[in-house]
N, C-alpha and C positions, 0 to 999 in steps of 0.2 A: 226708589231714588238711589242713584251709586252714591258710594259713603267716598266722599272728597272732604276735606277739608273746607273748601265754599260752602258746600252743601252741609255740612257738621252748623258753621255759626248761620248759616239760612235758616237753620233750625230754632238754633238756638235766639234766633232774633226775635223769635216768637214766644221767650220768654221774659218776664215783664217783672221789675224789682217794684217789689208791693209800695213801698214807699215813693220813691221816686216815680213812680210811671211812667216810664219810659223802657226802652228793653236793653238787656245785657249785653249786646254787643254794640247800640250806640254808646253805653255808657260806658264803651273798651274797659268792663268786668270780666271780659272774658280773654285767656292767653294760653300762647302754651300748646295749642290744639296739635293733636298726632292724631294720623289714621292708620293703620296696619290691615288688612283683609276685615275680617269683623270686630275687628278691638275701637276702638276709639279713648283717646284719653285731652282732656284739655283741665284747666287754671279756674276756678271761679274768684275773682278778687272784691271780696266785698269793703263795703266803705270805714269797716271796723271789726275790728277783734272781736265786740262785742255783741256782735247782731244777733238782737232774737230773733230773726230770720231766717239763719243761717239755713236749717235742715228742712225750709220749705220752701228755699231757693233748690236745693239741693234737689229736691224732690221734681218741682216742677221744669229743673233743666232735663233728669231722665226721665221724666214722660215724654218731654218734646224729641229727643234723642229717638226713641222707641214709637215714637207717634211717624218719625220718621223713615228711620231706616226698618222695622221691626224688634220684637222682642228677641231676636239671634242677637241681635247684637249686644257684647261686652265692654261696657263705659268703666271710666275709671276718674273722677268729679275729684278733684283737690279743691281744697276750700283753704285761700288763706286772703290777707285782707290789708289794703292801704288805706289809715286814716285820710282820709278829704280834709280838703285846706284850700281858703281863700285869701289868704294872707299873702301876698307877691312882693315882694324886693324890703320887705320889712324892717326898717333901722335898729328898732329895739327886737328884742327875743325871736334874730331873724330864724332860727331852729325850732320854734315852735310852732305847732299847727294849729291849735283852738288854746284861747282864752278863755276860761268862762268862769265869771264872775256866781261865787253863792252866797247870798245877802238876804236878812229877814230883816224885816218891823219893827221887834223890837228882841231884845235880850231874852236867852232862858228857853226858846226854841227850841237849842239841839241842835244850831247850823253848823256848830264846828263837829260835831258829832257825825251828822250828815253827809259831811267833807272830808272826813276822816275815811269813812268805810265806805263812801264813795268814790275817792280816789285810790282806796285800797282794793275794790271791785275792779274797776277798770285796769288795775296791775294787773289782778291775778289772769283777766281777758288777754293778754299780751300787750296789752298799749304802755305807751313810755310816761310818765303823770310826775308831774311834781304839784308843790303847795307852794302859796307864798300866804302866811299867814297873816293879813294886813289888818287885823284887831291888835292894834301899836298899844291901847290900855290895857287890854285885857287879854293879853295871849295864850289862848287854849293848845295849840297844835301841839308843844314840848311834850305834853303833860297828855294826850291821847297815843302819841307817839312812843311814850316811855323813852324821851331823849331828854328830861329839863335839865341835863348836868352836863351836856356836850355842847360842843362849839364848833363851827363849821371853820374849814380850811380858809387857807389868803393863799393865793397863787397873785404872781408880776406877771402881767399884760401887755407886752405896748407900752412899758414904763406905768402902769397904774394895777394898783391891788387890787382882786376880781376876789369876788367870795364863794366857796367851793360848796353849796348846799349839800345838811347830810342826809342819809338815804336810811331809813326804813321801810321794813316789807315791800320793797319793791319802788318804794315812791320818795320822789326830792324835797326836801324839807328846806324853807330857811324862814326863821322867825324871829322878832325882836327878845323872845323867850330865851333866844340861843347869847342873846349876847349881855345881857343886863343879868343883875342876878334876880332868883327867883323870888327873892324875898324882898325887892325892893321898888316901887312902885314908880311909873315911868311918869312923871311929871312932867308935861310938854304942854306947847303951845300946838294950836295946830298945824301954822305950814314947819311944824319939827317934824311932827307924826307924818305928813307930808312926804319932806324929803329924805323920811326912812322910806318909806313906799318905793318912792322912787329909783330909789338905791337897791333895792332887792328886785326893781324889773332890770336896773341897766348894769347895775356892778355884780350880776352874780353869772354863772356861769352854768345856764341852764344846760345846754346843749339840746341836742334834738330831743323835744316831746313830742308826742302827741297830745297829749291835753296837762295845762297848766290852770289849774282850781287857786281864786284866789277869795279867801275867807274871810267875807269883809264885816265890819264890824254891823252892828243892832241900828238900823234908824238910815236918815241917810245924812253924811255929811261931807266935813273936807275931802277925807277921803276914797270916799268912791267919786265925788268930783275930779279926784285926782288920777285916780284911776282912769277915767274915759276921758282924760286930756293928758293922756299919754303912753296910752296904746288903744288899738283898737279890739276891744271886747269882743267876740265872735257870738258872743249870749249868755243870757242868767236864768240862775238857778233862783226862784225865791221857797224859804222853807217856811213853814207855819205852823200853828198844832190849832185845832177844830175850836179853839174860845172863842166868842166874838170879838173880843179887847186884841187878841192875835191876831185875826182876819183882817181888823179895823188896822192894826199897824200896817200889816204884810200889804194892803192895799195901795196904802199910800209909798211904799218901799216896791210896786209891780207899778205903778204908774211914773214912780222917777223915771225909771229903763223907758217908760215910753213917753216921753216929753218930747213933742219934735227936736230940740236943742240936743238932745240925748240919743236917741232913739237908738238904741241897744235890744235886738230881738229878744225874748222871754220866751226860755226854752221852756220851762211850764217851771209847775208848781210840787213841792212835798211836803205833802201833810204827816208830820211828825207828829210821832205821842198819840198817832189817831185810834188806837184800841188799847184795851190792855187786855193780855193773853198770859195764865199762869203756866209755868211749866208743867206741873203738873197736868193742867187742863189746858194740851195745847190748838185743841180744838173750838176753845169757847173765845167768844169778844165779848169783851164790857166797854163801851165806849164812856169812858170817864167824863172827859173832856166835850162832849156832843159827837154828833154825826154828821159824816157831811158837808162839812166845814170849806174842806179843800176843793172840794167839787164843785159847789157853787161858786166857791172864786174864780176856779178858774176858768167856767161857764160865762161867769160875768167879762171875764176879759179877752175869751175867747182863747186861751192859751189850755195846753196839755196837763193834766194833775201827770206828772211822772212815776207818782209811789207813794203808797200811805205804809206807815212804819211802824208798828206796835210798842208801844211801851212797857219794858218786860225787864227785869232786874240785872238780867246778864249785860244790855246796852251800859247803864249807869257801871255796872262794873268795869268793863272791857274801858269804859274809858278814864276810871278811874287808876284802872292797872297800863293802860296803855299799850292795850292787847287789841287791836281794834273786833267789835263781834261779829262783824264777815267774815275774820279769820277762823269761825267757828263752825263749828255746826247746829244745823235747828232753821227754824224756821225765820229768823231774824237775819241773819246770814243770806238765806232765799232774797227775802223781800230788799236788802240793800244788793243782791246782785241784778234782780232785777230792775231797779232804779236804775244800777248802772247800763246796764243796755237800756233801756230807755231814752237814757241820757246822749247816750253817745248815737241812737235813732236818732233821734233829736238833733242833733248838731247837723247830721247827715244830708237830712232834709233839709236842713238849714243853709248848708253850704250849696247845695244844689241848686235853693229856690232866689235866694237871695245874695245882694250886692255884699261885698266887706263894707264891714261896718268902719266907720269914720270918725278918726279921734274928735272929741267938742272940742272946740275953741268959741267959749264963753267966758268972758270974765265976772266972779260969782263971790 
């Protein structure tokens, strides 16, 4: 076959992104194509920084390459990647590409933990992340972040005060933690706790993300109501750890997201706390907690387990010091980076398959 550039993506059409199923040059992943005598060079753009994919897309575009023109031939595959986004003409957070809400059952989980090196995975991936920490009683994010003494900026807007969220390890921060003092406990009614929410989607100044993690509090109440009646969720994260009393929460916190009134996709499920692994012995599991836990749930609801998370001393550290333990090394670090490509697979297909999701308008 003469090496054309028609002939280069004829090839390449023949190659088929494992998730989506469909192939890379309908799903224009593919740019950029140059032919010279026997060189060829073209763009692969995958749907995120963080695709575990990556180097078996890579792969099966040079066999197709080489299936085609022969093995003379010299390719040269760049791999870089635009988040997907269904989100069109957006009033609120119109710079944002995915929402996704991470909520558990009940308290003591590890969701903000979760959310922490979570969003701190998808940083170090290249993706743009902020947090809005919408636990308005019990604000964890300052204090994983080693920020509880700072306070974010006010920039004037359009004649109104906009709040300048601040930035650790790569990711936007803004919490009621930033602005109350640490030691004093926020005594509110609900719609207070409310129209703080509110306030950190429409008065802050996100700017372009790609994924904005919103860390919502234990159980389900005003405020994740408040939440999906007033922007549209792209998907949730729910976290658990293998008890049954957990499962029994997280269940009822995976079926809010899917209440027709609601109906907020469920990116799957993280079984937190789901082994314990000494450092020492980083090869052995004791499952403390039971087995298995997260897997049947998420069998039951048909939705993805994303990552099961070890419980190991350095996690409780790192968020004690406010060091998050992705930013580490070991084998703890591993299992939240791969959550975070999971995660961000997850959305992918998400966006591919499915409609944007639709703010509720229930009154509750």
């Amino acid at each position: 076959m003469l090496i054309t550039k028609a002939n280069v993506l004829k090839a390449l059409s023949t190659v088929e992104d494992p998730d989506l199923k469909k192939d890379l040059v309908s799903l224009q992943m593919i740019e950029g194509v140059e032919v010279e005598d026997l060189f060829i060079s073209f763009t692969v753009v995958l749907t995120t920084p963080a695709c575990p994919l990556k180097e078996l897309i890579r792969k099966d575009c040079l066999s197709a390459i080489e299936k085609a023109f022969g093995d003379q031939v010299k390719v040269d595959i760049k791999m870089s990647s635009s988040v997907t986004s269904i989100r069109d003409n957006a009033p609120l957070l119109p710079g944002v590409k995915n929402i996704i809400a991470v909520s558990s059952g009940k308290g003591g989980v590890g969701k903000s933990t979760v959310t922490s090196n979570l969003a701190v995975a998808l940083a170090q991936s290249g993706a743009s992340v902020g947090i809005i920490d919408a636990d308005i009683f019990g604000p964890s994010i300052p204090t994983m972040f080693n920020c509880e003494h700072e306070q974010p900026g006010i920039r004037e807007e359009n004649g109104k005060n906009k709040i300048i969220p601040l930035e650790q390890y790569g990711v936007k921060l803004i919490s009621i933690g930033f602005l109350t003092p640490s030691d004093n406990a926020v005594v509110w009614r609900g719609p207070m706790a409310s129209s703080a929410l509110k306030q950190f989607i429409a008065d802050t100044l996100w700017g372009e993300l790609d994924y904005l993690l919103i860390d919502l509090p234990p159980g389900t109440s005003d405020i994740h109501l408040t939440l999906v009646q007033t922007v549209p969720v792209t998907g949730a994260v729910v976290v658990t750890t293998p008890q049954k009393v957990a499962l029994a929460d997280a269940t009822k916190g995976l079926s809010m997201f899917q209440q027709p009134q609601i109906n907020v996709p469920v990116l799957g499920i993280v079984e937190n706390m789901a082994y314990f692994t000494p450092e020492e012995l980083p090869d052995n599991k004791y499952y403390l907690f039971g087995k298995g836990g997260g897997q049947a749930l998420s069998e039951k609801f048909n939705v993805p387990l994303l990552g099961e998370i070890p419980i190991v001393q350095s996690i409780r550290e790192s968020g004690d010091s406010g060091y998050p333990a992705v930013l580490k090394d070991g084998p703890t670090a591993e299992a939240f980076r791969d959550l975070a490509a999971e995660v961000a697979r997850q959305v992918a297909i998400r966006n591919a398959e499915q409609q944007e999701t639709k703010i509720v308008e229930i009154n509750t």
